[in-house]
Residue frames relative to the residue before (quaternion, step in Angstrom):
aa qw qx qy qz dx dy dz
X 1.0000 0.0000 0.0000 0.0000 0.00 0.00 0.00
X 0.2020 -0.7595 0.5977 0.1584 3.54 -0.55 1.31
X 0.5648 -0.4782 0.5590 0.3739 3.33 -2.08 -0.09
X 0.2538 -0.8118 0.5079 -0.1363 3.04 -1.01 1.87
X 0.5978 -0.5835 0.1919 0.5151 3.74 -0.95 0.32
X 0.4584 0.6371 -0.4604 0.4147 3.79 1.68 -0.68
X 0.6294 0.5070 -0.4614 0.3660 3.87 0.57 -0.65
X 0.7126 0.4602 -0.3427 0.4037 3.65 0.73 -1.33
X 0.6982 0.5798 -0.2578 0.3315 3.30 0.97 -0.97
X 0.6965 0.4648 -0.0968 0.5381 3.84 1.74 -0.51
X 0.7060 0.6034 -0.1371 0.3445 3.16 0.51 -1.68
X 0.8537 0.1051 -0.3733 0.3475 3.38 0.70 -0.45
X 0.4401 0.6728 -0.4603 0.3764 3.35 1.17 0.38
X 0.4898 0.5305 -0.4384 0.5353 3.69 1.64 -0.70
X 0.6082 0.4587 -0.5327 0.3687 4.14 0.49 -1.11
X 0.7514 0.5717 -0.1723 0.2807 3.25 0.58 -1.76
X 0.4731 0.6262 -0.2804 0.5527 3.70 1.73 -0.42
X 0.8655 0.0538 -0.1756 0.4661 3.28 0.28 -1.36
X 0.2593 0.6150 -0.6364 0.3867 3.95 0.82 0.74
X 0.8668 0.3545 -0.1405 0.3213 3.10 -0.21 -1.70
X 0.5032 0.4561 -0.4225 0.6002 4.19 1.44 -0.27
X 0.7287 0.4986 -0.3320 0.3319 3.46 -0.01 -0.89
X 0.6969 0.1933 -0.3306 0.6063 3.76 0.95 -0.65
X 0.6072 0.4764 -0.5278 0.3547 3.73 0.29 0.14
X 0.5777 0.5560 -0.3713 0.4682 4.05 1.09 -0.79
X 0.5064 0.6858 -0.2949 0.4316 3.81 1.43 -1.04
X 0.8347 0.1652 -0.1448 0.5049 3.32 0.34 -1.65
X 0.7732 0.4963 -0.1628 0.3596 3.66 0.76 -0.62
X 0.3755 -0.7976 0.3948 0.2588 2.96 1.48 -0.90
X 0.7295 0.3929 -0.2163 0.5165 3.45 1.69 -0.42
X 0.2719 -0.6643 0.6592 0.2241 3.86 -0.77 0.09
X 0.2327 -0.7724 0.5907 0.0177 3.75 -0.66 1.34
X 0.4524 -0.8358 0.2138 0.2260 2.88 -0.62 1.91
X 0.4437 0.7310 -0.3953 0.3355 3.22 1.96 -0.29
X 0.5333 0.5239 -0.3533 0.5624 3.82 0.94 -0.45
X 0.6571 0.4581 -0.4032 0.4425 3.87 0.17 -0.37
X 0.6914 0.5578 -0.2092 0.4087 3.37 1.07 -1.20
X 0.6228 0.5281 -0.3602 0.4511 3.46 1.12 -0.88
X 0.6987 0.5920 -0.2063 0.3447 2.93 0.90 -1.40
X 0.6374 0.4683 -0.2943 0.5365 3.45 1.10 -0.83
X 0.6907 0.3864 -0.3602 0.4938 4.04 0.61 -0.50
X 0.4851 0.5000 -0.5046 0.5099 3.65 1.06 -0.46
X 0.7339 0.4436 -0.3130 0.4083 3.66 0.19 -0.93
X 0.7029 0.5086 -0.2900 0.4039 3.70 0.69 -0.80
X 0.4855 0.5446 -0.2604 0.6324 3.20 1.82 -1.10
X 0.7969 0.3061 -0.2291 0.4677 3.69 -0.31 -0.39
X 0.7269 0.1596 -0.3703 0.5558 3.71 0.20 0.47
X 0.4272 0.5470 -0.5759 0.4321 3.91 0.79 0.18
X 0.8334 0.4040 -0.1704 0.3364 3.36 0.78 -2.13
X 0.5528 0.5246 -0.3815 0.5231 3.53 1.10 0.11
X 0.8225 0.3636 -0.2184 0.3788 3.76 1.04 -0.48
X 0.2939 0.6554 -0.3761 0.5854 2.93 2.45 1.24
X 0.7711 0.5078 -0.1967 0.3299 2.89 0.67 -1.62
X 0.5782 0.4947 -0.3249 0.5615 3.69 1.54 -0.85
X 0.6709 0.4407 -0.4350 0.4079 3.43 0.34 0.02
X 0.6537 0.4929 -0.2359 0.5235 3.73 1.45 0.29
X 0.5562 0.1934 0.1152 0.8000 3.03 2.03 -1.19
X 0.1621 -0.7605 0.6255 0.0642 3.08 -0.66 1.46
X 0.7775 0.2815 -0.3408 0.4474 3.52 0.81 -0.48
X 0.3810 0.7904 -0.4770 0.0509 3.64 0.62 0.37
X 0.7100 0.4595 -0.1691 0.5061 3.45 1.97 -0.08
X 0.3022 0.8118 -0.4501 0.2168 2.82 1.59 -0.33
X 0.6611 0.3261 -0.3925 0.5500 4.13 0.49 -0.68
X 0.6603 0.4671 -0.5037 0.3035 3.52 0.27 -0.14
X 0.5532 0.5385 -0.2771 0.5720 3.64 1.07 -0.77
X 0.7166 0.4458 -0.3717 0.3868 3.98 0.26 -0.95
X 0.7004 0.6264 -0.1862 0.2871 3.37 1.31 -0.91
X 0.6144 0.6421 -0.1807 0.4214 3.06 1.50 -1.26
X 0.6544 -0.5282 0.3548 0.4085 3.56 -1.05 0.51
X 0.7420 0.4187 -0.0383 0.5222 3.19 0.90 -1.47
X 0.2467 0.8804 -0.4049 0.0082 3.37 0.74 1.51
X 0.0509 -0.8263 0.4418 -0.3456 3.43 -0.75 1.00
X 0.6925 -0.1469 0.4245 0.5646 3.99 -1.25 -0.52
X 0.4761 -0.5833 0.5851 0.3012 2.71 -1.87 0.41
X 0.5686 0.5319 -0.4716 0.4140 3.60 0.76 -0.51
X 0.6271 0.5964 -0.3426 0.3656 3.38 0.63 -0.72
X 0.5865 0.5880 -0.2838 0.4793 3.35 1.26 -0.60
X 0.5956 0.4788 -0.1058 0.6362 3.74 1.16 -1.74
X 0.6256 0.3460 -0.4392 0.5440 4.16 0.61 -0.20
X 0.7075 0.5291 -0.3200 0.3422 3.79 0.44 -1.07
X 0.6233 0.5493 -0.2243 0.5095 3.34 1.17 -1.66
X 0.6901 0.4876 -0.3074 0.4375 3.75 0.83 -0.73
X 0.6322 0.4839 -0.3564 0.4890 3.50 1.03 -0.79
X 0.7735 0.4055 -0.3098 0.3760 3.41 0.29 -1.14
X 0.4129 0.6892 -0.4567 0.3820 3.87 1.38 -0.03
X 0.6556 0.6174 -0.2683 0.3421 3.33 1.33 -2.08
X 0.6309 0.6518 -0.2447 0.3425 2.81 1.10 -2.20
X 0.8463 0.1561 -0.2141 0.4622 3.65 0.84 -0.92
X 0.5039 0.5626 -0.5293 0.3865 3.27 0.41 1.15
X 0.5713 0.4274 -0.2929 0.6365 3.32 1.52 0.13
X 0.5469 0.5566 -0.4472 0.4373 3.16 0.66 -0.02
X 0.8843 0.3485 -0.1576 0.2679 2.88 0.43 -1.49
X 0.7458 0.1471 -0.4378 0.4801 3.20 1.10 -0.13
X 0.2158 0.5309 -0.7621 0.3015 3.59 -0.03 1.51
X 0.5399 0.5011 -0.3482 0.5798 3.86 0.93 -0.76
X 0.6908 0.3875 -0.3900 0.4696 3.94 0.11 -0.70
X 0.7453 0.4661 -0.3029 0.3681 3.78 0.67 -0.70
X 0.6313 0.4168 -0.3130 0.5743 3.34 1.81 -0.48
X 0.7509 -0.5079 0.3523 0.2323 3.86 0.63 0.82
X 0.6284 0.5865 -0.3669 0.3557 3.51 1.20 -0.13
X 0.7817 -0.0385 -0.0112 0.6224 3.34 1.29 -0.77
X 0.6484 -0.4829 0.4932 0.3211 3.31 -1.82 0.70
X 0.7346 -0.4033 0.4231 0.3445 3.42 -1.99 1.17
X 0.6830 0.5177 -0.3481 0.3798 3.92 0.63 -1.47
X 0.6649 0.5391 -0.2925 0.4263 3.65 1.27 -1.12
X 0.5280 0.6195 -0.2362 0.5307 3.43 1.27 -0.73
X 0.7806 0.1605 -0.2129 0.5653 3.53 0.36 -0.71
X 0.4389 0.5980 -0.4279 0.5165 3.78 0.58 0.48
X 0.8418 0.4032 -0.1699 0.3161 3.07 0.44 -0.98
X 0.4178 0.5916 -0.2535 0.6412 2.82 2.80 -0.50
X 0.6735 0.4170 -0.3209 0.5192 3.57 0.65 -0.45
X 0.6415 0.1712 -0.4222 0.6172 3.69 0.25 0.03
X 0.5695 0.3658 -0.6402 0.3634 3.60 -0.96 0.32
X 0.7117 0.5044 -0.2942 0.3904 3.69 0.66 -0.85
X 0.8630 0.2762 -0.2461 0.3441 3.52 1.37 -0.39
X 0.4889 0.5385 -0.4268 0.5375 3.29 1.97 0.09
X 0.6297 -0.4988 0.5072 0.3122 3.94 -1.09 1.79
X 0.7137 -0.3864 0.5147 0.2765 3.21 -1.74 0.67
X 0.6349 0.7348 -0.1381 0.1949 3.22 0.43 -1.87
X 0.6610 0.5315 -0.2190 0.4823 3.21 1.84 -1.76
X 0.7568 0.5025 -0.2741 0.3157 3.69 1.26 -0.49
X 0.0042 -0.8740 0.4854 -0.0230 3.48 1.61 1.00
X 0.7314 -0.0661 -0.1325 0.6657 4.15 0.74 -0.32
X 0.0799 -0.5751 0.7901 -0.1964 3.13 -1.13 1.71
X 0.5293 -0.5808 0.5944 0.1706 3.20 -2.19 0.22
X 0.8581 0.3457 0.0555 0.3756 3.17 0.56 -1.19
X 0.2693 -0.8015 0.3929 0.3614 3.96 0.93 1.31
X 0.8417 0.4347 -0.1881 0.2592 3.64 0.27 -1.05
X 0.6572 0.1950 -0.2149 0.6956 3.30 1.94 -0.50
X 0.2854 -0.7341 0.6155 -0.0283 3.52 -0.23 1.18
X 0.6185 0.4382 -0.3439 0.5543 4.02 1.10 -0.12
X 0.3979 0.6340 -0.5489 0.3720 3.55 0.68 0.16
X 0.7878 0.4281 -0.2789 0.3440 3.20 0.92 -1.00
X 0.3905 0.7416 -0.2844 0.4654 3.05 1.82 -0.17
X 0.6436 0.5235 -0.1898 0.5251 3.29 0.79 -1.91
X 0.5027 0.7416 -0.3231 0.3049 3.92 0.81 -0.55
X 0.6753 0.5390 0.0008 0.5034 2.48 0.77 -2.41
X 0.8376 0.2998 -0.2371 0.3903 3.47 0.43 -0.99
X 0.6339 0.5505 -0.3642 0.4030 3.46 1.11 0.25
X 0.4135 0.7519 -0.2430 0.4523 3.23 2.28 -0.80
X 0.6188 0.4690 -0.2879 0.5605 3.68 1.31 -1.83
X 0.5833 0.5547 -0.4198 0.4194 3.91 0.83 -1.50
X 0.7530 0.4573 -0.3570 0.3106 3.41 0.12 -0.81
X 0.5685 0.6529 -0.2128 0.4531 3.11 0.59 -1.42
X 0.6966 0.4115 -0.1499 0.5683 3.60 0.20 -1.61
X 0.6818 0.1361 -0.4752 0.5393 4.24 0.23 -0.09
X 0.6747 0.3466 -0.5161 0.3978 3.86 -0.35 -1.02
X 0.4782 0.4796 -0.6225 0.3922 4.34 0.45 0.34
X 0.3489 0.9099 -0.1376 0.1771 2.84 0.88 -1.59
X 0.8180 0.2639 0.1222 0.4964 2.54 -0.75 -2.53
X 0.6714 0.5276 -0.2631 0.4491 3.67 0.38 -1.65
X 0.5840 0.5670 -0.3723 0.4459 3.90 0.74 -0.53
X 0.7492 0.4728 -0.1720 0.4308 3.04 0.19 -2.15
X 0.7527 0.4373 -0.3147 0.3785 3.72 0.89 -0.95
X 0.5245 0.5950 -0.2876 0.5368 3.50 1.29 -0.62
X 0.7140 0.3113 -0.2543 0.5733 3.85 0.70 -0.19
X 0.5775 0.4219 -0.4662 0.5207 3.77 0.82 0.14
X 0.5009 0.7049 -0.3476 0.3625 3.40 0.99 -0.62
X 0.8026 0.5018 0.0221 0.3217 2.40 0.10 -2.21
X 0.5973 0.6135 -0.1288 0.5003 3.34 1.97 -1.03
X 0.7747 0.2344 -0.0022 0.5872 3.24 0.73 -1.36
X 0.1336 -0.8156 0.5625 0.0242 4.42 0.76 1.50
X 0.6015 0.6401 -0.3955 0.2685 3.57 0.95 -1.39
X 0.8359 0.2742 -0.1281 0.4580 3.52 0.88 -0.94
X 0.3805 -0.7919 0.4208 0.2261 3.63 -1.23 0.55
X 0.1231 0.8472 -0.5150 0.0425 3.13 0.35 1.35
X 0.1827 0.6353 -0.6578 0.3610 3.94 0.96 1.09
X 0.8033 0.3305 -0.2812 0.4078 3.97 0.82 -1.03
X 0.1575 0.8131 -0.3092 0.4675 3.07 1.99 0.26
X 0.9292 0.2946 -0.0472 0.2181 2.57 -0.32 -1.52
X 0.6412 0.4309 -0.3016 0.5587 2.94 1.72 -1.46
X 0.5616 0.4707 -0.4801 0.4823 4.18 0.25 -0.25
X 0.6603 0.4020 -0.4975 0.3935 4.11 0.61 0.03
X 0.9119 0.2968 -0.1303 0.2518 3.00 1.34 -0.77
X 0.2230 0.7470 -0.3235 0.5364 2.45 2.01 1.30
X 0.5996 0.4634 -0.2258 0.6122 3.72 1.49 -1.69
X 0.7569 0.5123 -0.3021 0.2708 3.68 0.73 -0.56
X 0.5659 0.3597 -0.3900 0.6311 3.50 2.01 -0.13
X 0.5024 0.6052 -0.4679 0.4029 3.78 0.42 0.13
X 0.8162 0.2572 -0.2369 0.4598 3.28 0.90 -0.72
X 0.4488 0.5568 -0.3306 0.6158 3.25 1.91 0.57
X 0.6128 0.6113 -0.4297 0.2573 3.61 0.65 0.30
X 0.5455 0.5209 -0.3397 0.5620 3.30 1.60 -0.02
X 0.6188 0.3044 -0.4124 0.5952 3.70 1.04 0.29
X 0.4207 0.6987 -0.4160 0.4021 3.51 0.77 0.13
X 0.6749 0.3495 -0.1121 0.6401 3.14 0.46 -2.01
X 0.7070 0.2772 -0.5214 0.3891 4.02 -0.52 -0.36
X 0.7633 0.3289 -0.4599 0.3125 3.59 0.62 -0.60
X 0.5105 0.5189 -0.5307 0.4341 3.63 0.60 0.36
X 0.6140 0.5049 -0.4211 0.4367 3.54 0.74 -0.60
X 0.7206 0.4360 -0.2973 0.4497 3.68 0.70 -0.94
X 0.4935 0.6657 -0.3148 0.4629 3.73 1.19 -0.28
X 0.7171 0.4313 -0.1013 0.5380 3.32 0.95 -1.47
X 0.6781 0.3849 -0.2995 0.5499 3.79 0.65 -0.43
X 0.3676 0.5985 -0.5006 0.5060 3.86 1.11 0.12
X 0.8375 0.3497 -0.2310 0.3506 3.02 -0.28 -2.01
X 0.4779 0.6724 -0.4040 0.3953 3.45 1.01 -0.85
X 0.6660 0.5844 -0.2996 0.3538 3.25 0.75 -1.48
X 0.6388 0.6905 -0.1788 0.2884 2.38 0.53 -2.36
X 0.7885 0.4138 -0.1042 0.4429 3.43 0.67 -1.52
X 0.5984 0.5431 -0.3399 0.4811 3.68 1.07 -0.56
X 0.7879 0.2777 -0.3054 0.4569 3.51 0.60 -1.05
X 0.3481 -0.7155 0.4242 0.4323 3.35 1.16 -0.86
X 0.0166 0.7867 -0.5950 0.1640 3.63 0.76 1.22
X 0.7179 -0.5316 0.3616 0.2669 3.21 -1.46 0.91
X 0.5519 -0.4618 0.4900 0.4920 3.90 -0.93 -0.40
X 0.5385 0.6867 -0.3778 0.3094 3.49 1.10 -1.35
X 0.7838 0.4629 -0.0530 0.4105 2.83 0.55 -2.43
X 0.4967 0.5301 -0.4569 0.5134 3.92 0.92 -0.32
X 0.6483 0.6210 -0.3264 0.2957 3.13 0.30 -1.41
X 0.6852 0.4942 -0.1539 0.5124 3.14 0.36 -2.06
X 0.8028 0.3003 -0.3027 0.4167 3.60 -0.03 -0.97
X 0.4564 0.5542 -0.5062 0.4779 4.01 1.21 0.18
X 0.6354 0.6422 -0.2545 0.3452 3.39 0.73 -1.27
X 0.7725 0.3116 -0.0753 0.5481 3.19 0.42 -1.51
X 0.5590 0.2461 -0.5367 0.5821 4.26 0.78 0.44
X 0.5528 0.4481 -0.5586 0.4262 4.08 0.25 -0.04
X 0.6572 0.5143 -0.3805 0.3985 3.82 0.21 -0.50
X 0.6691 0.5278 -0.3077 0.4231 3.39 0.85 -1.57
X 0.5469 0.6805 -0.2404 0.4243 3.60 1.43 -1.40
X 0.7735 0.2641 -0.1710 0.5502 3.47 0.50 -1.19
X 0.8554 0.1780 -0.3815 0.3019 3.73 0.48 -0.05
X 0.5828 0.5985 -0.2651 0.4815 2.91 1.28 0.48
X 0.1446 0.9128 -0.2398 0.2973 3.44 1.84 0.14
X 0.7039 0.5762 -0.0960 0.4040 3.13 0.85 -1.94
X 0.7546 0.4282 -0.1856 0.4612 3.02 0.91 -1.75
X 0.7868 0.4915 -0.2327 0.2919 3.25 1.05 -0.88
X 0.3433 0.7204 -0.2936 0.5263 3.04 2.31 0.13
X 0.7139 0.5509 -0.1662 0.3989 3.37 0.66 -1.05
X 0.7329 0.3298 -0.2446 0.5425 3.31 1.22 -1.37
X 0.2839 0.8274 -0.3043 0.3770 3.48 1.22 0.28
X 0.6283 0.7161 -0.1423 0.2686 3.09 0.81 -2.26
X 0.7134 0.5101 -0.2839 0.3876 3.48 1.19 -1.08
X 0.3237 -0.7065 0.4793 0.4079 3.70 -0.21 0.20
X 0.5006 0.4569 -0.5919 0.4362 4.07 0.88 0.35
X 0.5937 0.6669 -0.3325 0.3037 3.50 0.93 -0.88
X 0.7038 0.4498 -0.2208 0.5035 3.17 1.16 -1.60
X 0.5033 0.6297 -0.4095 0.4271 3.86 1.03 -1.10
X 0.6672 0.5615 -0.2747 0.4051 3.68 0.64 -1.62
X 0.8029 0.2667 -0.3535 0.3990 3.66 0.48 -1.01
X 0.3626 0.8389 -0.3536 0.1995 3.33 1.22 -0.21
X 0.5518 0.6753 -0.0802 0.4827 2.68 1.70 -2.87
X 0.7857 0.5784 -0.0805 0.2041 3.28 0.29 -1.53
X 0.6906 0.5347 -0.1874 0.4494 2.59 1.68 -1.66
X 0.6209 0.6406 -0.0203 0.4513 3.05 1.45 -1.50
X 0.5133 0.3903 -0.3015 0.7024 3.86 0.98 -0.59
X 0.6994 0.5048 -0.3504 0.3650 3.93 0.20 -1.15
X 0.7616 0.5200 -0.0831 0.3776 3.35 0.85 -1.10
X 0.3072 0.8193 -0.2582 0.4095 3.07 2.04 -0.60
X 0.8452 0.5141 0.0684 0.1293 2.13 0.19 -2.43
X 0.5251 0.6510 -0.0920 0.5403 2.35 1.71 -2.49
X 0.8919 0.2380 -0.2324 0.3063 4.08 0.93 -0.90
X 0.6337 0.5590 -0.2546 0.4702 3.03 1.25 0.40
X 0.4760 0.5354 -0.4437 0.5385 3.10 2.05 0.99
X 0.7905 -0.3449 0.3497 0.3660 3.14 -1.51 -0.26
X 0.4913 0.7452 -0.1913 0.4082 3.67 1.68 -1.06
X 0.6313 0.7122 -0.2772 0.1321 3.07 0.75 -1.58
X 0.7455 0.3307 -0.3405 0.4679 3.53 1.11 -0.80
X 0.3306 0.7442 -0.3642 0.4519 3.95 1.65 0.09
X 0.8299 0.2900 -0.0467 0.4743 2.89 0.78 -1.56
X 0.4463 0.5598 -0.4976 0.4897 3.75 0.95 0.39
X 0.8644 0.3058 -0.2005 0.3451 3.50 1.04 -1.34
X 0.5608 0.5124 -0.4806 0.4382 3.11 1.31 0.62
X 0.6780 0.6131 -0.2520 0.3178 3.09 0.86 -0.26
X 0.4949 0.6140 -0.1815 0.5874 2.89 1.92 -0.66
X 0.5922 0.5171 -0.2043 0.5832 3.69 1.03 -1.67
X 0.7798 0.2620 -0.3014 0.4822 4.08 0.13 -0.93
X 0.6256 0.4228 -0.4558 0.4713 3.97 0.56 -0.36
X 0.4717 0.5385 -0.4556 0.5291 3.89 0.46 -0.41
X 0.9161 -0.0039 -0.2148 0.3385 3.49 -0.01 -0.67
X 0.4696 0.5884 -0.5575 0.3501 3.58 0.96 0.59
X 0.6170 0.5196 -0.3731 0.4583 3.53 1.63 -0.56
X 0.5092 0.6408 -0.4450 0.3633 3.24 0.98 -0.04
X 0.7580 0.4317 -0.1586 0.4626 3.53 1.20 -1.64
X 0.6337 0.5540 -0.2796 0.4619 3.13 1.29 -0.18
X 0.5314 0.3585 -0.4655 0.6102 3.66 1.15 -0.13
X 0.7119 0.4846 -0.4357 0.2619 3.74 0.07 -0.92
X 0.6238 0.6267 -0.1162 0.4523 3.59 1.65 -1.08
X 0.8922 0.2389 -0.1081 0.3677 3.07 0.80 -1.05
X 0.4321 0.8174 -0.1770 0.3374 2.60 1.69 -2.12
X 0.8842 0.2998 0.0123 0.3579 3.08 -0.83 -2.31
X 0.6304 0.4709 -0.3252 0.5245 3.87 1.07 -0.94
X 0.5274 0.6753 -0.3033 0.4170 3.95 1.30 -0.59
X 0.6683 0.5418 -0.1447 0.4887 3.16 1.40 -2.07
X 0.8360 0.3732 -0.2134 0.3411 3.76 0.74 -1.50
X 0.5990 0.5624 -0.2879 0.4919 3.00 1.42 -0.09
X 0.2602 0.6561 -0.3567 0.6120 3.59 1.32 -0.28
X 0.8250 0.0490 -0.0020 0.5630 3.92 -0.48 -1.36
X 0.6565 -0.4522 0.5539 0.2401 3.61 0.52 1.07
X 0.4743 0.7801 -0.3815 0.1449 4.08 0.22 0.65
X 0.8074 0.3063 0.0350 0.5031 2.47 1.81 -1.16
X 0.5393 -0.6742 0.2890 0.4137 3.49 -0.69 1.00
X 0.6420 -0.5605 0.3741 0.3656 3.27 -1.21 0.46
X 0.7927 0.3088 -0.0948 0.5169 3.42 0.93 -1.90
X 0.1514 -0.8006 0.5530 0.1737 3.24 -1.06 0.04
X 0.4918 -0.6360 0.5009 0.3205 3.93 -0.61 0.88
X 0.2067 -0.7787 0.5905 -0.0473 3.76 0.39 1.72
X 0.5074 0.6737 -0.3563 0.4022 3.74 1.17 -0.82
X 0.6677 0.5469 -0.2424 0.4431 3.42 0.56 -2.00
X 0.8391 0.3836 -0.1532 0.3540 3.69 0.46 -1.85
X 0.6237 0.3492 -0.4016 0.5725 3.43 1.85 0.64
X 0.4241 0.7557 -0.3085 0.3923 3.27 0.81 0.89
X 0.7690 0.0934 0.0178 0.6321 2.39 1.37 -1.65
X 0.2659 0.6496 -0.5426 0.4614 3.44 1.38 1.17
X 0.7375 0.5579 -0.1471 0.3511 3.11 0.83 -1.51
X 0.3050 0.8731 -0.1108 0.3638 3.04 2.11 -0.53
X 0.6783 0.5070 0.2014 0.4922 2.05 0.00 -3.07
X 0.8266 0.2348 -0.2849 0.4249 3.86 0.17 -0.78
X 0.3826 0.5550 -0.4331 0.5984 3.79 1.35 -0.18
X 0.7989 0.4592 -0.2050 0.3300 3.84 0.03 -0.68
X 0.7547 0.0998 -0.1364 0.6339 3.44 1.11 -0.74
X 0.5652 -0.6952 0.3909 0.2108 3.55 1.24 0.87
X 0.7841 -0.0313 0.0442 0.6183 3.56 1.53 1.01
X 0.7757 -0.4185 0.3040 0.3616 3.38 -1.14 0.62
X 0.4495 -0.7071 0.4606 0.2931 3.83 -0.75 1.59
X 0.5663 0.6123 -0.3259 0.4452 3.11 1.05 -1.33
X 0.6471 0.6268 -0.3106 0.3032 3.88 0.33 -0.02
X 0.5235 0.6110 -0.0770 0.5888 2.59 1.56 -2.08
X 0.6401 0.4980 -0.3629 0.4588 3.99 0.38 -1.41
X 0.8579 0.3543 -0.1152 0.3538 3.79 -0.12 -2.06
X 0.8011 0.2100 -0.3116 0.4659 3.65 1.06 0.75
């Protein structure tokens, strides 16, 4: 995939977007909504004025259209590029309503999807919102950047405070902290296992399994809280129990059964993985008051946006095959 006229015509207003959010979110903490706006008319302005110009010049886009995932008409391009804009404006602020990031980060993140080319999402998960794979990338930096974080801040309280043994400390928080994570455990193994089931009944692609593992692991980890809470009741907890158990029955007294041990095994390994880094350690540093509250969401969609220019789609892809 060469460099096309969609690149000149986007690309540097996307550099110039997230330069100028990223050191303002740094020192201020806020994204000004007046940047989102430019950015969106730069973007509206630039595929209007390119879909003038083909009507004078029929080939003047052609490399932009050959390039893109979604290859085809231009309109098709300007129908896709719109959808996947929507796709991440609901996203994001479903993510703003669950508490993880600010309204500005939400519409930021609607503004880059709208200026990074179709093209950049060459292995994505999701046909219609091709920024999922974005949204990946930038939770991947999120992570990283708290379990640094956390693991710092806690390693100097330590290190600060010898008199006391909080190594046994630490492991008894984070021992009480998968215990009370085992009821998201057990639903996400249940919801794992009724995939593959699926997966295997209708015969869905590898692609589509994939993608649709992906996107109930996300819902799983950010949606967790809430589902902790409605939990709480002991009919609640009784219910997933019934469920899990009748499910599992089943799940072993089919042919599946030795499929489904190893996926399940293979997808809990790593949800326990994202779940100590997610939950675990930010649980631990916050406990001793370590870790900052805000975080510079700007920077880690910057360099999501980076990250998905670079491996031409969602790391998290590249990793799970």
């Amino acid at each position: 995939m060469g460099f096309d006229i969609l690149d000149l015509a986007t690309l540097p207003a996307l550099a110039l977007l997230c330069g100028v959010t990223s050191v303002e979110d740094v020192r201020t903490g806020k994204i000004r909504n007046k940047w989102i706006a430019l950015a969106l008319l730069w973007g509206a302005a630039a595929y209007a004025a390119l879909s003038l110009a083909r009507l004078y010049l029929p080939g003047f886009a052609c490399a932009a259209v050959s390039n893109t995932l979604f290859d085809g008409s231009w309109g098709r391009l300007l129908w896709m590029t719109a959808l996947n804009s929507a796709a991440a404006l609901v996203c994001g602020f479903l993510i703003f309503h669950l508490g993880y990031w600010s309204a500005g980060d939400a519409k930021l993140f609607f503004a880059i999807s709208l200026l990074l080319p179709l093209k950049y999402y060459f292995n994505h998960f999701l046909p219609v919102f091709p920024s999922f794979g974005l949204f990946l990338n930038v939770i991947t930096v999120a992570a990283l950047y708290v379990w640094a974080e956390a693991s710092w801040g806690i390693y100097r309280f330590v290190r600060n405070n010898p008199q006391q043994n909080f190594l046994r400390e630490i492991v008894d928080s984070t021992a009480l902290k998968f215990r009370n994570g085992l009821k998201l455990f057990l639903a996400a193994a249940v919801v794992f296992c009724a995939l593959m089931v699926a997966a295997s009944y209708f015969g869905l692609s590898s692609g589509t399994y994939l993608s649709l593992n992906i996107l109930a692991m996300t819902a799983l980890l950010f949606g967790g809280g809430e589902f902790g809470l409605a939990l709480e009741g002991r009919a609640a907890r009784l219910g997933l129990y019934a469920v899990s158990a009748v499910f599992f029955a089943a799940v072993l007294a089919s042919p599946l059964r030795l499929q489904a041990a190893k996926m399940v095994l293979y997808m809990s390994v790593i949800f326990s993985g994202l779940f100590l880094v997610t939950s675990v350690l930010p649980g631990l540093a916050s406990k001793y008051g370590v870790q900052k509250e805000d975080m510079p969401f700007a920077v880690f969609l910057a360099a999501g946006a980076v990250l998905t220019a670079a491996v031409k789609g969602s790391l998290l892809y590249l990793l799970v095959l």
